[in-house]
VMD Tcl script that draws the C-alpha trace (Angstrom):
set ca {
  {19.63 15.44 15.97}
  {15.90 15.51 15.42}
  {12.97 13.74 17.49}
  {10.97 12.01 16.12}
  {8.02 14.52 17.19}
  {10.29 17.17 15.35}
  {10.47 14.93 11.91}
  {6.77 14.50 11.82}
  {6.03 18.28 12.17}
  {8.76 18.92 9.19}
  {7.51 16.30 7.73}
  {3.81 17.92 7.72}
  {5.58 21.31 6.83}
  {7.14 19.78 3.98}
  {4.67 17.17 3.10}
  {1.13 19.01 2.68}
  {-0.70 16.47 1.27}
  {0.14 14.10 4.06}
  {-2.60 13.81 7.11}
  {-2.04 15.56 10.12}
  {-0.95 13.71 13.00}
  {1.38 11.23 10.96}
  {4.63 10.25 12.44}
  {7.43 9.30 10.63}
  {6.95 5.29 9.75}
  {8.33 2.49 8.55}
  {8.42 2.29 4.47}
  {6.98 -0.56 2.97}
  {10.00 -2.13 1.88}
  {11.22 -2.28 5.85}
  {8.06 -4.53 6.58}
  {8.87 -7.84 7.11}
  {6.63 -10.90 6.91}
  {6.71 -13.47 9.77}
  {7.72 -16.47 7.85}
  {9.11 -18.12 10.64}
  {6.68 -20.89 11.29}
  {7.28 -22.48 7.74}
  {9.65 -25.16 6.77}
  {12.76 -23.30 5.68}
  {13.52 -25.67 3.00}
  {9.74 -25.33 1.29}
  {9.33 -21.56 2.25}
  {12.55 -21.62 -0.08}
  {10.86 -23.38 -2.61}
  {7.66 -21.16 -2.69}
  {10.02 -18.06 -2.54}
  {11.52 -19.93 -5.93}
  {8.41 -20.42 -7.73}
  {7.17 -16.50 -6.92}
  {9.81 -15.12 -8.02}
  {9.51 -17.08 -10.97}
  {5.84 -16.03 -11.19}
  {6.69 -12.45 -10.83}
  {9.19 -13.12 -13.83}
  {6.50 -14.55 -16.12}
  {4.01 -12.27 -15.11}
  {6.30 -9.23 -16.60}
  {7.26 -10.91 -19.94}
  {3.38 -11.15 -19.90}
  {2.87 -14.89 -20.01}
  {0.23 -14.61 -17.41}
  {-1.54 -18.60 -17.53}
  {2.29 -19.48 -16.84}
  {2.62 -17.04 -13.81}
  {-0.72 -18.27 -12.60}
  {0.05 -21.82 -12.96}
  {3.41 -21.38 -10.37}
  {1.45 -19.05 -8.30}
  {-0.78 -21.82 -7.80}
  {2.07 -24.55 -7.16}
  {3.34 -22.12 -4.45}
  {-0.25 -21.61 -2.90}
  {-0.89 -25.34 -2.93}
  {2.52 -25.68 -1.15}
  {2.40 -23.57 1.59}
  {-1.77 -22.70 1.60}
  {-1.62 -20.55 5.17}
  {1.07 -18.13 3.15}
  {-0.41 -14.83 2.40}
  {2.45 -13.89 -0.12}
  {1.64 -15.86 -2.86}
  {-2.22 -14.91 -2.68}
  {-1.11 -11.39 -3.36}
  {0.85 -12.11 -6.34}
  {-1.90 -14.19 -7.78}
  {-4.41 -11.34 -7.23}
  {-1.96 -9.23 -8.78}
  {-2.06 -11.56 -12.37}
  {-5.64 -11.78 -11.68}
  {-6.45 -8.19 -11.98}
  {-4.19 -7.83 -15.29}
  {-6.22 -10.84 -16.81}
  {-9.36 -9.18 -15.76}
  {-10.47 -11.33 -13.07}
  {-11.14 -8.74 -10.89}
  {-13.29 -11.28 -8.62}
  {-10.45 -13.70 -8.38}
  {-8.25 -11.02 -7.58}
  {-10.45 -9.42 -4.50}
  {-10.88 -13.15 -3.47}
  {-6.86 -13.58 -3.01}
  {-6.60 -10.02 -1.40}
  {-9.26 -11.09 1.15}
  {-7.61 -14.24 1.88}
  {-4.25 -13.11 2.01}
  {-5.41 -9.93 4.43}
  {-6.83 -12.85 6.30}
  {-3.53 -14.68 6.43}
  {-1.31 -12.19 6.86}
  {-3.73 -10.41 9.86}
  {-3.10 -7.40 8.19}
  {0.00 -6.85 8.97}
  {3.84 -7.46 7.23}
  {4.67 -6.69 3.64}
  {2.04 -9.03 2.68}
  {-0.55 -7.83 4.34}
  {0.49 -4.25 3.84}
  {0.18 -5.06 -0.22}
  {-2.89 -6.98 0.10}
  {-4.59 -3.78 1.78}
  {-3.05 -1.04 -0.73}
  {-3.92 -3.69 -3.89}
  {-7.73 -4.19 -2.05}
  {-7.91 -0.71 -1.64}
  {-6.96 0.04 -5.51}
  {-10.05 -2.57 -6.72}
  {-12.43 -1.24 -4.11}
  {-11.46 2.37 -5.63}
  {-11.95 1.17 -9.61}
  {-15.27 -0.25 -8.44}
  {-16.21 3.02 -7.06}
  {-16.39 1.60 -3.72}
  {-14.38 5.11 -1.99}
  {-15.27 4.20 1.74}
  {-13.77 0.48 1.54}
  {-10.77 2.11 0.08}
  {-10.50 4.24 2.44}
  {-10.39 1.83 5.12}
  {-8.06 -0.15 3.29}
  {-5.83 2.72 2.05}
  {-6.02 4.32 6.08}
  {-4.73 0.24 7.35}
  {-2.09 0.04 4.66}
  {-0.91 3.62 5.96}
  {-0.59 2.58 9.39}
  {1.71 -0.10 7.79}
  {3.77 2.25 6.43}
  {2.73 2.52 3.13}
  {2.93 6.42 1.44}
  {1.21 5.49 -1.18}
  {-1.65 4.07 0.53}
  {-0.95 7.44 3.34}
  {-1.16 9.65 -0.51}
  {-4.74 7.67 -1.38}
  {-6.20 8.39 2.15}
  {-5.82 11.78 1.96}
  {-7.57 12.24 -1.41}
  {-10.74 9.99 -0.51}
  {-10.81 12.79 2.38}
  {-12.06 15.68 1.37}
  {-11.80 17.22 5.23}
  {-8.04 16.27 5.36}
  {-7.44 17.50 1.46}
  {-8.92 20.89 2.51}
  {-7.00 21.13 5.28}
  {-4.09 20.36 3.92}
  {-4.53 23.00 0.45}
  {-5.66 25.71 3.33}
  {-1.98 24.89 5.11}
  {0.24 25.04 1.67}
  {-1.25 28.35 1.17}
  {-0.08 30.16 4.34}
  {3.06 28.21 4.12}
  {3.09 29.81 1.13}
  {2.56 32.99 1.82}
  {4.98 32.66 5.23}
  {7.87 31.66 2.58}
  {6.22 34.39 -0.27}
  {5.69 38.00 1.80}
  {6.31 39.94 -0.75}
  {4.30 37.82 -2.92}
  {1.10 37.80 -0.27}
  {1.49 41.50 -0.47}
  {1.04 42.23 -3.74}
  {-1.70 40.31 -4.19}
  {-3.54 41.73 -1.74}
  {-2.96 45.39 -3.12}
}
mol new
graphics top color blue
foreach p $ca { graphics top sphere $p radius 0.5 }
foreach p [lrange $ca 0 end-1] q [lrange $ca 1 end] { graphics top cylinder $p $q radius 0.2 }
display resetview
C-alpha cells in the first residue's frame, strides 16, 4: 500500500499541472457542512426549498428559484448554503453584484470552510476572474484548493505563471524520461 507522501509524489508525476507540494485531499463532494446547530426539522425544510430552487433554476425559471432561495434564506439567515445558490441564479440573471454580495456573505457564514464555503470561494473566485480581478482569484481559487477543490487547485495554477512554468518544464523531462529514443532524435 501507498503513503500518503508516496500518492502525492505520483500524483505530481502524473498530474503536471497540479502545484508542487499538494497532498492528496479531500474532493469537494467529501466536504461536509456543519449543520448541526440548526433545528433539524427547519434545516429540513430549507434543504426542501433548495433543492427545489436548484430544480427551477435548471428548467430556467430563475424569479421562481430566486423567490424559494429567498424563503430558505429568510428561514435559516446564519446558513451559508442557500446564499450560494442564490449567487449562483444571480450571476445567470446578470446580477453579478448580487451574486458577489451572497458569495461574501456566505464565505462569511460558512468561515470558509465545508462544502459551502468551499463553493462560495471557487464561485467568488470565478466572478473575481470575469472581472479581471486575477489576484482575488487567486486567493480565492488557492482557499478553495486547500478545501479540496481540483478545480479551484486547476485555476491556481494557471493565475501562476511561476507554478505553470514549472510545471510545463517537469512534463517535458518526464517526457523525455518515458520518450529516450524520442529525446534522441531530436537532438541529432
Amino acid at each position: 500500500m501507498a503513503t500518503a507522501n508516496d500518492k502525492a509524489v505520483l500524483e505530481a508525476i502524473f498530474s503536471p499541472a497540479s502545484p508542487f507540494g499538494d497532498l492528496p485531499c479531500l474532493d469537494e463532494e467529501e466536504l461536509k457542512d456543519d449543520d448541526g446547530c440548526f433545528d433539524a426539522e427547519l434545516l429540513a425544510q430549507v434543504r426542501g426549498l433548495e433543492r427545489q430552487g436548484v430544480s427551477a433554476a435548471e428548467r430556467g425559471d430563475l424569479r421562481a428559484a430566486l423567490e424559494l432561495f429567498d424563503q430558505a434564506i429568510a428561514l435559516l439567515p446564519l446558513r451559508a448554503s442557500a446564499y450560494n445558490n442564490r449567487a449562483q441564479a444571480r450571476r445567470i440573471q446578470g446580477d453579478t453584484a448580487g451574486a458577489r454580495e451572497d458569495l461574501d456573505r456566505a464565505v462569511s457564514l460558512s468561515g470558509a470552510a465545508g462544502r459551502a464555503g468551499c463553493q462560495a470561494l471557487v464561485q467568488r473566485g470565478l466572478l473575481h476572474r470575469l472581472a479581471g480581478r486575477d489576484e482575488e482569484a487567486a486567493e480565492d481559487f488557492q482557499r478553495a484548493a486547500a478545501l479540496g477543490s481540483p478545480f479551484a487547485r486547476q485555476q491556481a495554477v494557471l493565475l501562476n505563471p511561476y507554478a505553470a512554468l514549472c510545471n510545463r518544464m517537469l512534463a517535458q523531462v518526464i517526457h523525455k524520461l518515458r520518450n529516450p529514443d524520442a529525446a534522441e532524435t531530436q537532438a541529432v
